[in-house]
C-alpha positions in Angstrom: 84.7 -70.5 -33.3 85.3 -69.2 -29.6 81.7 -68.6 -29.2 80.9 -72.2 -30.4 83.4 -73.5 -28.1 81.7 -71.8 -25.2 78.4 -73.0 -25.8 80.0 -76.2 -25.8 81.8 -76.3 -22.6 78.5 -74.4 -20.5 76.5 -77.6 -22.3 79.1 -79.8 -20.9 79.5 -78.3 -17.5 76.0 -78.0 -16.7 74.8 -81.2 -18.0 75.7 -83.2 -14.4 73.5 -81.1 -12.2 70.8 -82.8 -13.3 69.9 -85.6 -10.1 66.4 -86.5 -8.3 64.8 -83.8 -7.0 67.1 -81.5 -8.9 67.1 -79.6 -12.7 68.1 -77.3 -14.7 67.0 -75.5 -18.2 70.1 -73.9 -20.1 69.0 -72.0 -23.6 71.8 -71.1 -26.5 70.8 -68.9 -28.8 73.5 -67.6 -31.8 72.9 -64.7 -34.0 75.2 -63.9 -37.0 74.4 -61.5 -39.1 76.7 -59.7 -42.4 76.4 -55.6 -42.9 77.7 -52.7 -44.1 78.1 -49.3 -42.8 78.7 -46.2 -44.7 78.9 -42.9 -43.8 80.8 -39.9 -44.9 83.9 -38.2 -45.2 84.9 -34.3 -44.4 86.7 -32.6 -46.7 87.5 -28.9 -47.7 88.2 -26.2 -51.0 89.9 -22.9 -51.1 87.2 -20.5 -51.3 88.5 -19.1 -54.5 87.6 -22.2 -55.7 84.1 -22.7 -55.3 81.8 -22.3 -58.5 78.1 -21.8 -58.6 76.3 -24.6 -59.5 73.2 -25.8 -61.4 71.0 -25.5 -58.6 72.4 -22.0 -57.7 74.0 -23.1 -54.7 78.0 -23.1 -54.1 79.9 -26.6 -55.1 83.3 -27.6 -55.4 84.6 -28.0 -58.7 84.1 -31.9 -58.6 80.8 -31.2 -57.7 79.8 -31.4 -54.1 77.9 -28.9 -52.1 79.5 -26.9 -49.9 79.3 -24.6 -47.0 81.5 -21.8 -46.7 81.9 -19.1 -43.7 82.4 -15.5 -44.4 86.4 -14.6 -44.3 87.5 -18.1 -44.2 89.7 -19.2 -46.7 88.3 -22.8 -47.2 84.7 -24.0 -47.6 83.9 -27.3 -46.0 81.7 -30.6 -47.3 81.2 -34.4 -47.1 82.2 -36.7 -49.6 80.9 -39.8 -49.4 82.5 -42.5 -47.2 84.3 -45.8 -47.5 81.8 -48.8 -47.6 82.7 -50.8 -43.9 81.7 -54.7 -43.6 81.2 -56.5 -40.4 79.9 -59.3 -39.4 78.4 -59.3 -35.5 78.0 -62.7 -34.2 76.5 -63.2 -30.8 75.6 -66.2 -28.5 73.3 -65.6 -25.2 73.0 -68.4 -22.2 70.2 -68.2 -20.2 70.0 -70.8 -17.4 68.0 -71.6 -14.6 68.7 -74.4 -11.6 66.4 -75.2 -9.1 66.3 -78.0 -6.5 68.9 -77.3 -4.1 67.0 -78.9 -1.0 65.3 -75.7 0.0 61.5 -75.6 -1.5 61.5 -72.0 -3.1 65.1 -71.5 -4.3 66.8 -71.4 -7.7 69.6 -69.8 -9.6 69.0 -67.2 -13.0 71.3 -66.4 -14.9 71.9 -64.5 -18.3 75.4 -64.0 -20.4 76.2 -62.4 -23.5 79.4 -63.2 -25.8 79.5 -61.0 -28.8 82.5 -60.4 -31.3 82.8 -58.8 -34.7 84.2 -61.5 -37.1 84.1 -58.7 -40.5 87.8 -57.4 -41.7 86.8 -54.2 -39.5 85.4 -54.0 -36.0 82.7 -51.4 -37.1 79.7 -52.8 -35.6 78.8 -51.1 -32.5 78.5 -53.1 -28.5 81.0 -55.6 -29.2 82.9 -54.3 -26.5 83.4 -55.7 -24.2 82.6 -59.2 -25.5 81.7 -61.1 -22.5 78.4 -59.2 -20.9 76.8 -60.5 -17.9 73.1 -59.4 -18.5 71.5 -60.5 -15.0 72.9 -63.4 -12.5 70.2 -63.6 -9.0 69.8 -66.5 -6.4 65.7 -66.4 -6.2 63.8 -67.1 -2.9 60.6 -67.7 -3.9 57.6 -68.6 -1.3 53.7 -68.1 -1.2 54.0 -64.1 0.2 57.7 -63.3 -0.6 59.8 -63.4 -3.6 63.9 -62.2 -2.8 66.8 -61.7 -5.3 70.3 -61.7 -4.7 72.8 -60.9 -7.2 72.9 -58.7 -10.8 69.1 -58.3 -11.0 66.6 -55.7 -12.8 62.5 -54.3 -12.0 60.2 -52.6 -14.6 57.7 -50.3 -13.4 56.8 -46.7 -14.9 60.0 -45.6 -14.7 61.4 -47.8 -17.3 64.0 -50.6 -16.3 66.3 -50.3 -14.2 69.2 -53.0 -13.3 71.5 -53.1 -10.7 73.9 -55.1 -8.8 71.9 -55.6 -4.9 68.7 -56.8 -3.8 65.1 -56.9 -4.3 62.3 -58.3 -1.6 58.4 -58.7 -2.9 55.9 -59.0 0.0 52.3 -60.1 -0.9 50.0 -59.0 1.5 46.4 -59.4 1.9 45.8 -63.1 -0.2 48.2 -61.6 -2.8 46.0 -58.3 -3.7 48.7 -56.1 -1.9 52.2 -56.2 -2.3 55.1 -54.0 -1.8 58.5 -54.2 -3.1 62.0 -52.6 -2.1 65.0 -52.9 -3.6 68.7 -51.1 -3.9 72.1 -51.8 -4.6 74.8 -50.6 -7.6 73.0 -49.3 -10.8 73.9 -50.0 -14.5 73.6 -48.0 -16.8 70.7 -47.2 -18.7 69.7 -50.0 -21.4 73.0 -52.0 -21.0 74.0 -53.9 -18.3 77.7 -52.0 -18.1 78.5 -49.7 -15.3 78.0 -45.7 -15.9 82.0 -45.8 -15.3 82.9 -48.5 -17.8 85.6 -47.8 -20.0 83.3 -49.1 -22.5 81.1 -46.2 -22.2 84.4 -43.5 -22.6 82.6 -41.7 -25.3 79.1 -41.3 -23.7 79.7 -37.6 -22.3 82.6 -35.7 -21.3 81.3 -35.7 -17.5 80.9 -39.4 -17.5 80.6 -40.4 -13.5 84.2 -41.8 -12.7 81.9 -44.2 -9.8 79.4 -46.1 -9.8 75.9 -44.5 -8.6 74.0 -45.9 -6.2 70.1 -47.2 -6.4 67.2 -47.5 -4.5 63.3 -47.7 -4.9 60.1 -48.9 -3.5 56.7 -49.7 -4.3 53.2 -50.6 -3.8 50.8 -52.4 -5.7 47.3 -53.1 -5.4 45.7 -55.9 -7.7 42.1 -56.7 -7.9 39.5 -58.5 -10.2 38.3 -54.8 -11.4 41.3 -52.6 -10.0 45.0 -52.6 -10.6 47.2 -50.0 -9.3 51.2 -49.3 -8.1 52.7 -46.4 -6.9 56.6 -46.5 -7.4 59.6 -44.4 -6.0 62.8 -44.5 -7.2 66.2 -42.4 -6.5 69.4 -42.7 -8.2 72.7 -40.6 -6.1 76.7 -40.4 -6.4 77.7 -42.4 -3.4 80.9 -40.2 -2.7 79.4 -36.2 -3.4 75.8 -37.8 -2.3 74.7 -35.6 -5.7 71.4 -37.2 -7.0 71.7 -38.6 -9.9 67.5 -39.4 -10.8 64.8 -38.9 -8.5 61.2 -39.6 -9.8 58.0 -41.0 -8.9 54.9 -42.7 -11.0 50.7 -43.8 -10.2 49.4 -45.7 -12.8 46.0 -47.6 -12.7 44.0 -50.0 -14.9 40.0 -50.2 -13.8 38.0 -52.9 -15.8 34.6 -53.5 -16.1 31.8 -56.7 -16.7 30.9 -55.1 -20.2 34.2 -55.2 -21.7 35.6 -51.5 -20.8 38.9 -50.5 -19.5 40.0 -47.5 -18.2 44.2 -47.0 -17.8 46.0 -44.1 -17.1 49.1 -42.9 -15.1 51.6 -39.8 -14.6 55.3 -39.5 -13.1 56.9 -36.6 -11.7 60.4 -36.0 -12.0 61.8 -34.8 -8.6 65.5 -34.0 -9.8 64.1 -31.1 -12.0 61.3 -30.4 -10.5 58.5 -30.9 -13.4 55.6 -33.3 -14.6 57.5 -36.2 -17.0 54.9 -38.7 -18.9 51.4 -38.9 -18.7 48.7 -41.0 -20.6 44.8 -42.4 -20.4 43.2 -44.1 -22.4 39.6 -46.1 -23.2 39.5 -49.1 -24.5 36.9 -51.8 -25.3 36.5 -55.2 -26.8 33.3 -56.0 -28.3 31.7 -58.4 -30.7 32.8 -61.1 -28.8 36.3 -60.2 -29.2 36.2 -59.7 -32.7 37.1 -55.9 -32.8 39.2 -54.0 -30.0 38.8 -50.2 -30.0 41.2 -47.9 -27.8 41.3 -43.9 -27.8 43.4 -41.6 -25.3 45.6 -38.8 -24.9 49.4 -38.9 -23.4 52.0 -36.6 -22.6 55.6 -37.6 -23.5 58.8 -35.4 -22.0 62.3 -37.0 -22.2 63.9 -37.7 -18.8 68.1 -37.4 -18.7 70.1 -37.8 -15.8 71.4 -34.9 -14.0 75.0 -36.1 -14.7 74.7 -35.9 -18.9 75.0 -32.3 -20.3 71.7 -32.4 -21.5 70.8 -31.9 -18.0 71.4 -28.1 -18.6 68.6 -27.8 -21.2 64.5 -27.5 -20.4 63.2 -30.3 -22.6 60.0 -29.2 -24.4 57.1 -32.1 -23.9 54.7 -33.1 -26.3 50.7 -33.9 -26.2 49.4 -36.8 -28.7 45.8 -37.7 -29.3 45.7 -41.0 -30.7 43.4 -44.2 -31.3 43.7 -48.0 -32.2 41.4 -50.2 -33.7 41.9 -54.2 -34.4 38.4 -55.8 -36.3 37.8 -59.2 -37.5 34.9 -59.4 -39.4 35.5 -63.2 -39.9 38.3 -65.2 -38.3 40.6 -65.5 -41.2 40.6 -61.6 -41.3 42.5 -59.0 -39.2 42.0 -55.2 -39.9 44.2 -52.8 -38.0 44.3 -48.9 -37.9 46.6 -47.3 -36.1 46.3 -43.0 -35.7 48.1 -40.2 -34.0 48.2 -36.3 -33.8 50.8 -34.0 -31.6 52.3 -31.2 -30.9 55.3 -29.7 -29.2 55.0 -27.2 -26.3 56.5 -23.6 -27.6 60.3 -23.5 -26.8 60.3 -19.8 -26.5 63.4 -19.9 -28.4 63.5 -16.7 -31.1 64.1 -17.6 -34.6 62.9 -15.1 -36.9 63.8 -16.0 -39.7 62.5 -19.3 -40.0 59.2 -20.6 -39.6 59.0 -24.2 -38.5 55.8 -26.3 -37.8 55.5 -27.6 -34.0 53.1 -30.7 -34.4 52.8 -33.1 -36.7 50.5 -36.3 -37.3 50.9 -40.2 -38.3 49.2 -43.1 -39.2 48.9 -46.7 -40.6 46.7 -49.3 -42.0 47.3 -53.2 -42.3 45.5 -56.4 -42.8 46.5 -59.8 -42.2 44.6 -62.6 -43.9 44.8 -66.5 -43.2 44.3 -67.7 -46.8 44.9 -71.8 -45.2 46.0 -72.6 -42.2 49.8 -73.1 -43.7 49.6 -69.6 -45.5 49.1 -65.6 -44.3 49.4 -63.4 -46.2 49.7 -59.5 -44.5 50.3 -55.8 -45.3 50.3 -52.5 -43.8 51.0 -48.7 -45.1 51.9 -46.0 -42.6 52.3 -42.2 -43.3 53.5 -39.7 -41.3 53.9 -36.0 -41.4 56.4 -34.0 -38.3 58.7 -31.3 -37.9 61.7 -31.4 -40.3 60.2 -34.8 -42.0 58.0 -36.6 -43.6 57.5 -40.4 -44.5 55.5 -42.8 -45.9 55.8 -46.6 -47.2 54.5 -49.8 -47.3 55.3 -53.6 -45.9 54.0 -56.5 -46.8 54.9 -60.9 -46.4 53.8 -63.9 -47.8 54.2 -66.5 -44.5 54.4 -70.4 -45.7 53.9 -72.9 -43.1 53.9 -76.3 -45.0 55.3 -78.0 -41.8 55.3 -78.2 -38.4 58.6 -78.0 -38.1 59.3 -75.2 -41.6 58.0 -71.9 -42.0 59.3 -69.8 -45.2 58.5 -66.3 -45.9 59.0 -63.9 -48.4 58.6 -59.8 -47.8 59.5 -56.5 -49.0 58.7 -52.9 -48.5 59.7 -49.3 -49.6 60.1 -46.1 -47.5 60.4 -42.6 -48.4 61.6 -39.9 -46.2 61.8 -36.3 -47.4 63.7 -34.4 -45.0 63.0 -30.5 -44.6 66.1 -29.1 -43.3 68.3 -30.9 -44.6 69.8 -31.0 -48.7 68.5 -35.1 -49.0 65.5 -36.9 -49.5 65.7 -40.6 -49.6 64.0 -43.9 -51.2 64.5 -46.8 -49.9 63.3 -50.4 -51.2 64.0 -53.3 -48.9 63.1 -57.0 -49.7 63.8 -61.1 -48.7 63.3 -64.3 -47.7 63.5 -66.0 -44.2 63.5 -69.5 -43.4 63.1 -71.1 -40.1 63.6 -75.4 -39.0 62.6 -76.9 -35.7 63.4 -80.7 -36.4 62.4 -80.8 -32.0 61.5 -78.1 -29.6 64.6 -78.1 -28.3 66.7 -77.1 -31.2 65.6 -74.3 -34.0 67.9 -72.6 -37.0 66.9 -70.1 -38.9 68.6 -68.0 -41.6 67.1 -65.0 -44.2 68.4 -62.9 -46.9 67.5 -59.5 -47.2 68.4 -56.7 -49.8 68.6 -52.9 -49.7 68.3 -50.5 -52.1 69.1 -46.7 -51.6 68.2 -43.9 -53.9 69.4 -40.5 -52.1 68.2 -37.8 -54.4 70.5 -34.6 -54.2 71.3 -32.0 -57.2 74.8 -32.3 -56.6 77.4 -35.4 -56.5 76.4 -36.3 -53.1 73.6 -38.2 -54.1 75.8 -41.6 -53.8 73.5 -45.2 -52.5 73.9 -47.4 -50.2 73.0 -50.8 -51.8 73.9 -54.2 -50.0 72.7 -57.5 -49.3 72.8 -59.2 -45.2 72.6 -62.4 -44.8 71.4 -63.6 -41.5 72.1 -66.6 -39.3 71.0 -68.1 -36.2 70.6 -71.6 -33.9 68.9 -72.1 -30.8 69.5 -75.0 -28.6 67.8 -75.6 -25.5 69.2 -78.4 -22.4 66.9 -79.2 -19.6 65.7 -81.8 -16.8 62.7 -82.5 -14.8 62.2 -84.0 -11.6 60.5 -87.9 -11.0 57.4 -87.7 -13.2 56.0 -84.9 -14.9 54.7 -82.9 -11.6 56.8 -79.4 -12.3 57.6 -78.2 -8.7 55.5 -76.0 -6.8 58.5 -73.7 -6.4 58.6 -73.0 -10.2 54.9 -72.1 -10.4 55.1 -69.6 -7.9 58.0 -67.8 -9.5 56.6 -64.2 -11.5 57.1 -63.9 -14.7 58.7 -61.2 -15.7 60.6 -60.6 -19.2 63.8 -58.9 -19.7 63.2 -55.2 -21.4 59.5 -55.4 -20.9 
């Protein structure tokens, strides 16, 4: 209910900017969605206790597999938890005004309001409940694009948001342009501060201030070449202790005959060691009917000097891989998707296991337009890796009577063996989803979708996890235009750019 009546009163407090020469576009979207979370309890036995079980292992007399340390007087294990229900419901505004009598300048803005409405608050990023995700006053003109407020950039690095500035300069008819921008960073993949009391439980030597941010690049753009070069530096304002200092190339060369060639690095300052790498070749042929890509990358984790896993050498991996899409007719799609790596050595001495350091995975699918108001698609996927395997299948039945209905109906199963650890799992997962658009401005949609577990264990551990979520959601969407349908020249020259790209 306090969500709705939020939605409400932004509707009716942005409604009057709307004048000549003037508008605005305001989007609602709610999400609710029913689940349960189990997990599992610890619990312990006196040692004299224990009895061998079927499998020759040690169990507790009820049953349960447990682990016991020499000269300790109790053996530990895990029973299986209570079964917790919540019920996350989330609304996120996104609005935009522009027409403020200055050509070029307009306001963005993103909010999120999320609560738990179950009989326990178990569902994770709920806190706190009010989020501002971005909030920037744009300047926008034919060689310069300027943000003021909460804003974000994407590059190599990842995506990075902050509270500060950004300035874009195009150069050179547009085929140049550098970019700067600093301020007060967020937190990786939510837009909190690293000092947040929302955060507590992230590490024990959680920065008590916010770090500071700052990067640069340059990009070159072309009919046949693109290319940017990005910087980017992340300190403790206070110590002046770097935080994350990296830099990344990565360029894209196309060709007349249909060939691309991509590839790019970074190079992680703050340790002092090569982080991610790829290239790859791809071409389209047939007249676009078939799109074939092969390469090679290089994928090492980057952490932040701050966290504690700054005091261990993360071991990279090196992955061959290809993709092919083919349409031998136009109702058809065929899709294979491949992959082989392995993991550097660790150098780390364990003689008495033997453990396998690359792995491999891949995945076929088809899509198929029966009629143009039914598709009907599926795809298997297999993959074998240290510690685990898995392998399963997905497939949906898509019903588009209407322009304004769709219906589908899907399901799937998934196993996953697990090699260290006394589990293996099967999992079947299946349902229906609806979606309405009576207008463009206003769409619900709702599903229902069922799980069930099978964990199979030789002793009393081998509980499920069955349940049933049922999924709501409405998205409304306000806006104005100016005198006639001529959007302003302002507006077209904005980027675009999507959140979490």
């Amino acid at each position: 209910m306090r969500l709705l009546c939020f939605s409400a009163l932004t509707a009716l407090l942005i409604h009057p900017v709307s004048a000549d020469g003037q508008g605005y576009r305001l989007r609602l979207d709610t999400r609710y969605q029913s689940v349960a979370i189990r997990g599992v309890t610890a619990d312990s036995v006196a040692a004299g206790d224990v009895v061998v079980g079927a499998a020759g292992g040690f169990e507790s007399p009820d049953g349960f597999a447990v682990r016991c340390i020499s000269g300790s007087a109790f053996c530990s294990f895990f029973r299986p938890g209570p079964t917790r229900r919540g019920g996350p419901l989330v609304t996120t505004a996104n609005l935009q005004l522009w027409g403020f009598g200055v050509p070029g300048l307009r306001v963005r803005a993103s909010a999120r309001v999320g609560t738990d409405v179950g009989d326990e608050n178990v569902w994770p990023g709920t806190d706190p409940a009010v989020r501002l995700q971005y909030a920037y006053v744009e300047y926008t003109r034919s060689s310069l694009n300027a943000q003021l407020g909460r804003t974000y950039t994407t590059s190599r690095l990842g995506f990075t948001a902050f509270d500060g500035t950004r300035v874009d300069l195009r150069l050179l008819d547009r085929r140049l342009t550098t970019s700067a921008y600093g301020g007060w960073g967020l937190a990786r993949a939510i837009a909190l501060p690293l000092s947040s009391p929302a955060l507590d439980p992230l590490d024990d030597a959680q920065p008590r201030r916010r770090q500071a941010v700052a990067g640069a690049a340059v990009t070159l753009a072309t009919s046949l070449l693109h290319a940017q070069l990005t910087y980017e530096r992340q300190w403790d304002p206070g110590s002046e202790a770097v935080v994350s200092e990296r830099a990344g190339l990565e360029t894209q060369i196309l060709t007349s005959f249909g060939l691309t060639l991509a590839g790019g690095g970074d190079y992680d300052l703050s340790y002092g060691y090569t982080g991610n790498a790829e290239g790859r070749v791809s071409y389209n042929t047939f007249g676009g009917r078939a799109h074939l890509t092969a390469g090679a990358r290089r994928y090492r984790p980057h952490f932040d000097l701050w966290t504690i896993w700054g005091a261990f050498s993360s071991v990279p991996y090196h992955a061959l891989f290809t993709r092919a899409f083919v349409s031998p007719v136009p109702e058809l799609q065929l899709r294979f998707r491949g992959e082989a790596y392995e993991f550097d050595e660790t150098d780390a001495i364990t003689p008495l296991v033997d453990e396998e350091n690359g792995g491999w995975r891949w995945s076929v699918g088809s899509t198929f337009a029966v009629s143009p108001e039914l598709n009907v698609s599926a795809d298997f996927h297999r993959e074998l890796g240290p510690g685990a395997a898995s392998s399963g299948f997905e497939a949906a039945i898509m019903v588009n009577p209407l322009d304004e209905f769709e219906f589908s109906v899907f399901g799937g199963r998934l196993e996953r063996p697990l090699e260290f650890r006394f589990n293996e799992a099967k999992l079947w997962n299946y349902g229906v989803a609806v979606t309405f658009e009576p207008t463009p401005a206003l769409r619900f949609n709702g599903g229902i979708q069922g799980y069930h577990e099978d964990r199979i264990r030789p002793d009393a551990a081998a509980f499920d996890w069955d349940q049933i979520r049922i999924s709501l959601g409405a998205t409304l969407v306000w806006g104005s235009h100016t005198a006639g349908t001529r959007i302003p020249p302002s507006i077209m020259r904005i980027p675009t750019r999507k959140v979490g790209s």
